[in-house]
N, C-alpha and C positions, 0 to 999 in steps of 0.2 A: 253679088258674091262670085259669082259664075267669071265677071269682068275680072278682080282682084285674084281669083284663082289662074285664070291663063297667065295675070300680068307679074305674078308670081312664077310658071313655069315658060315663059317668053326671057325672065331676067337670069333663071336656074339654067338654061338652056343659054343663057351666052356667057355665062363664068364658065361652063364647061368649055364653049369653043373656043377661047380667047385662049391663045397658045403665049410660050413665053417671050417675052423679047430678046430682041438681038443680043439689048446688053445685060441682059443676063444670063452672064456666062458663066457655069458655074465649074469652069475647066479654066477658066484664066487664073494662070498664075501670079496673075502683077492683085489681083481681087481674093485667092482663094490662098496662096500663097503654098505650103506643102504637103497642105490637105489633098492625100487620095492616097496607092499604095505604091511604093516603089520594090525596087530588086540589084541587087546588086553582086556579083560573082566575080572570079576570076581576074583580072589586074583592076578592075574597077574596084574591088575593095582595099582600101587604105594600106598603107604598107605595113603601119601600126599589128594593126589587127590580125592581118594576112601572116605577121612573126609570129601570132599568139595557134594558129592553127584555124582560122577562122576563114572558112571559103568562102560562101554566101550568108547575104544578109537579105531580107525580106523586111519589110517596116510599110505600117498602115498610119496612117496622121487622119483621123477621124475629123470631123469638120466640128465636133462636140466637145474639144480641144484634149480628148485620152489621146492614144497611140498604145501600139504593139509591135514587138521587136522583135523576127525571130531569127537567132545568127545558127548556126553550124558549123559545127568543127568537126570532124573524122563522123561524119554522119549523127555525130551526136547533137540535137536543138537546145539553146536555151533561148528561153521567153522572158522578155522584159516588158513593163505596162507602166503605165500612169497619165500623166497628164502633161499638156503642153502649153507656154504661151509664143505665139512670134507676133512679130511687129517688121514693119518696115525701117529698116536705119536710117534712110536717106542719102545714102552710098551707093549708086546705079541701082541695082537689082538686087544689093541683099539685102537679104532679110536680118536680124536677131532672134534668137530661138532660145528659151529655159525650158525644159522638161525636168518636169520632176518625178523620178524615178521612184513607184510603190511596190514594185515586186518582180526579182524576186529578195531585193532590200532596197532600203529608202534612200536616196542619194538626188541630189540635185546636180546636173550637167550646165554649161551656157556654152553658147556657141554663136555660129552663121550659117547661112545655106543661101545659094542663089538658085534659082530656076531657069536654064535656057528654053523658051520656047521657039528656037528659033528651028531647033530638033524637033524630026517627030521619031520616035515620041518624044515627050520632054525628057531634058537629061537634068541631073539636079548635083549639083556639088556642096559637101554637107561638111563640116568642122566644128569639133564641138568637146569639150573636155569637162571633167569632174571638178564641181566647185562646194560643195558638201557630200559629208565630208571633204573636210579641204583635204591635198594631197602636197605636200611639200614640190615646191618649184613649179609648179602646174597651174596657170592659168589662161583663163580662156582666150580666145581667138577674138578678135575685135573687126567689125564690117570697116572702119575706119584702118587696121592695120594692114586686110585682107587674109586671105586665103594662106593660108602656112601661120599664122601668128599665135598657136598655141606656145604658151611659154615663150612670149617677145621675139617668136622664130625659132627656140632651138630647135623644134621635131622637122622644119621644113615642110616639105611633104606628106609628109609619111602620115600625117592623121587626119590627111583630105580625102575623105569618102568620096565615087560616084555609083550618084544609080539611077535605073532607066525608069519611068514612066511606066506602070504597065495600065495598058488600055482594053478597054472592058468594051 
């Protein structure tokens, strides 16, 4: 008994030492994709937006695939939540992203986003448009089209989000 008791806390005693591996990185972007929290202010936010009164933006991408969204305008927040899926496109580094927006109304978005980690911290460039309710002439951005291809190119730029990485 006495044997089976140590060889019990000799095996408890090395799952605690065994540290993680290398490759598991749980900060890689190419593995985790844009799960963690970003931040975004001042010409980093989209030109779109930035017309509407909206200075910063703050967003958390849970690894449980929710998310939280909180923008600012004249010091005023609003909070948007739900839930997300991305996938890789196969298109260098971007990604595909649907969030489905629960509150504070239900609306479904689609989009792209890339992750440079070539920045520290990471930087992330985010496009992404309203596909339910649909919105007359408004469709989404495509990793195949790139980066500006909301609505087949009309908006250009303007509804290309960046934002930094914040590191904890």
């Amino acid at each position: 008994m006495k044997k089976l008791l140590a060889l019990a806390l000799m095996f408890s005693m090395a799952l605690v030492s065994c540290s993680k591996s290398e490759d598991d990185n749980n900060e890689d972007p190419q593995k985790v994709g844009i799960v963690g929290e970003w931040y975004s202010s001042g010409t980093n936010v989209a030109p779109l937006l930035a017309s509407l009164g909206i200075d910063s933006i703050y967003a958390k991408f849970n690894a449980d695939n929710t998310y939280t969204v909180e923008s600012f305008s004249n010091g005023a927040k609003t909070v948007l939540s739900g839930t997300y899926v991305q996938e890789k496109s196969g298109v260098g580094n971007i990604w595909n992203i649907t969030v489905n927006q629960n509150s504070p109304t239900a609306l479904t978005s689609k989009g792209i986003f890339e992750i440079d980690a070539t920045a520290k911290p990471y930087t992330l460039k985010y496009e992404i448009a309203q596909t339910e309710p649909a919105i007359t002439g408004v469709t989404p951005p495509t990793a195949a089209a790139g980066f500006g291809s909301t609505s087949m190119g009309a908006f250009g730029q303007t509804n290309v989000q960046k934002y930094i990485k914040i590191q904890k």
